[in-house]
Residue, then its C-alpha position, 0 to 999 in steps of 0.5 A: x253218733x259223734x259224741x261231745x266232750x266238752x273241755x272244761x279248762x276255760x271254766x277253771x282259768x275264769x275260776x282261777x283268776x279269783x280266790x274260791x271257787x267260783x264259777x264251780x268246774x263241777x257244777x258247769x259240767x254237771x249242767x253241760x252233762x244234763x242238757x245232753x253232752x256225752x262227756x267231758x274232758x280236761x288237760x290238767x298241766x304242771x302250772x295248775x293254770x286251769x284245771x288242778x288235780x283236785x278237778x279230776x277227782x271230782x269230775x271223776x265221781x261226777x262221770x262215775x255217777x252217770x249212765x254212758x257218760x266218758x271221762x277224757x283226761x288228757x295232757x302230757x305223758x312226760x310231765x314231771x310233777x309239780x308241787x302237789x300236781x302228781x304228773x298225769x300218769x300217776x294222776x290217771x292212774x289214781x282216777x281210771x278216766x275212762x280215756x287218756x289222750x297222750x298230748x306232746x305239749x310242753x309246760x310252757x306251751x300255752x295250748x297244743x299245736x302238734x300232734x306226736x313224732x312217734x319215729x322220736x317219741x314211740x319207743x317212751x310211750x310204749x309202757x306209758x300206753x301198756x301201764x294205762x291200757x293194763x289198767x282199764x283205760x283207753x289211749x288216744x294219741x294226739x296226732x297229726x293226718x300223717x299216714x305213716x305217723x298213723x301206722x306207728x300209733x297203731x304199733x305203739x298200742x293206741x287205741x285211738x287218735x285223735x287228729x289235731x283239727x288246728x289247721x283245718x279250723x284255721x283255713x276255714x276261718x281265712x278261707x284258705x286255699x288249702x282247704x281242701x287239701x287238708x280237709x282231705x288230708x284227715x279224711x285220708x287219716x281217718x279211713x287209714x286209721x279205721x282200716x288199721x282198727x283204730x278208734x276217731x277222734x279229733x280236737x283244736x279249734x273246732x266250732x259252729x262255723x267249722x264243724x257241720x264239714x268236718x262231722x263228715x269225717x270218716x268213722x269220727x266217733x268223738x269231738x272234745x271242744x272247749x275254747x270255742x263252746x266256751x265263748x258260745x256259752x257266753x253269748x247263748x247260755x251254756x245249756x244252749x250251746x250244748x244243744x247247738x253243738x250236739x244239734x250240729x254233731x248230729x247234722x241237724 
């Protein structure tokens, strides 16, 4: 089974766009949690744009309340802290999700668009990954389907990758020619990843449209979807495109 994260920062951004707390992060992930999503997943940023630390504590006691029920926090290893944002190591540390995924955005960087260079980036990451490793939690690596960067996650202690879905969504949206020369590309990613043992993820872009293929993905284990669900839940009613997207993972 493909589990559904879903990504609550577009829940936040709406919320932050007024004073209080309204609509209520917690709340939407609660209901997404009960109408059968398996987990949930934030990327907490400097700017505090969307999701604030105070969000991953609450999400945090809202997981630990759940029976098979993951927590997936995301965002960048490097950050440096920010008026009352901690930086996300420390801030990880304190809530023990139950993954990291290690993503090299910028703080400026309105979404992620890259996957890591671990020829530049390995060598800094490697106590980053110990540290969280040490203490319970999964790593994932955010990560474009190149073998060779591949390889280096599995050197560097990652548990998991996941491949940034950018461009497949993309070309399936324009129809692209190199379809299908990407769509390989990950499927090429994802069997060497599980031949070196690491665990499938993947995210960016993906939706209703793009997702029945790419669910085919050798060995993918987990989805984390926001922009897109979001919209969906919009039109059809948050509940609903839960069960669409669950329905769609399962290939039903």
């Amino acid at each position: 089974m493909i589990a559904l994260s879903v990504n609550l920062n577009k829940i936040a951004l709406i919320r932050n766009s007024r004073e209080g707390n309204f609509p209520d992060v917690v709340a939407h992930g609660r209901t997404c949690l009960d109408a059968g999503a398996q987990g949930l997943t934030v990327h907490p940023r400097p700017d505090q744009r969307h999701i604030r630390p105070g969000d991953v504590r609450d999400l945090t006691e809202l997981c630990a309340s759940r029976k098979n029920i993951e927590f997936n926090v995301e965002g960048n290893p490097f950050a440096a802290p920010l008026g009352d944002y901690p930086g996300l190591i420390p801030l990880v540390l304190e809530t023990k999700p139950d993954q990291c995924t290690l993503v090299p955005d910028t703080n400026d960087q309105l979404t992620s668009d890259h996957g890591f260079d671990l020829k530049q980036d390995g060598d800094r990451l490697v106590p980053i990954i110990d540290q969280l490793r040490n203490a319970g939690i999964r790593v994932s690596l955010f990560m474009d389907p190149d073998l060779d960067q591949i390889s280096l996650a599995k050197q560097v202690g990652a548990d998991r990758i996941e491949l940034y879905t950018g461009p497949y969504a993309e070309a399936v949206t324009k129809q692209s020619p190199e379809l299908e020369t990407i769509f390989s590309a990950h499927c090429a990613a994802a069997e060497h990843a599980h031949q070196l043992g690491l665990g499938i993820n993947a995210g960016h872009d993906l939706n209703l449209v793009n997702l029945p293929r790419y669910r085919t993905l050798p060995g993918l284990q987990e989805v984390s979807i926001g922009h897109a669900f979001t919209v969906d839940a919009i039109g059809m009613g948050l509940e609903n495109a839960v069960n669409a997207y669950v329905d769609c993972l399962a290939g039903s």
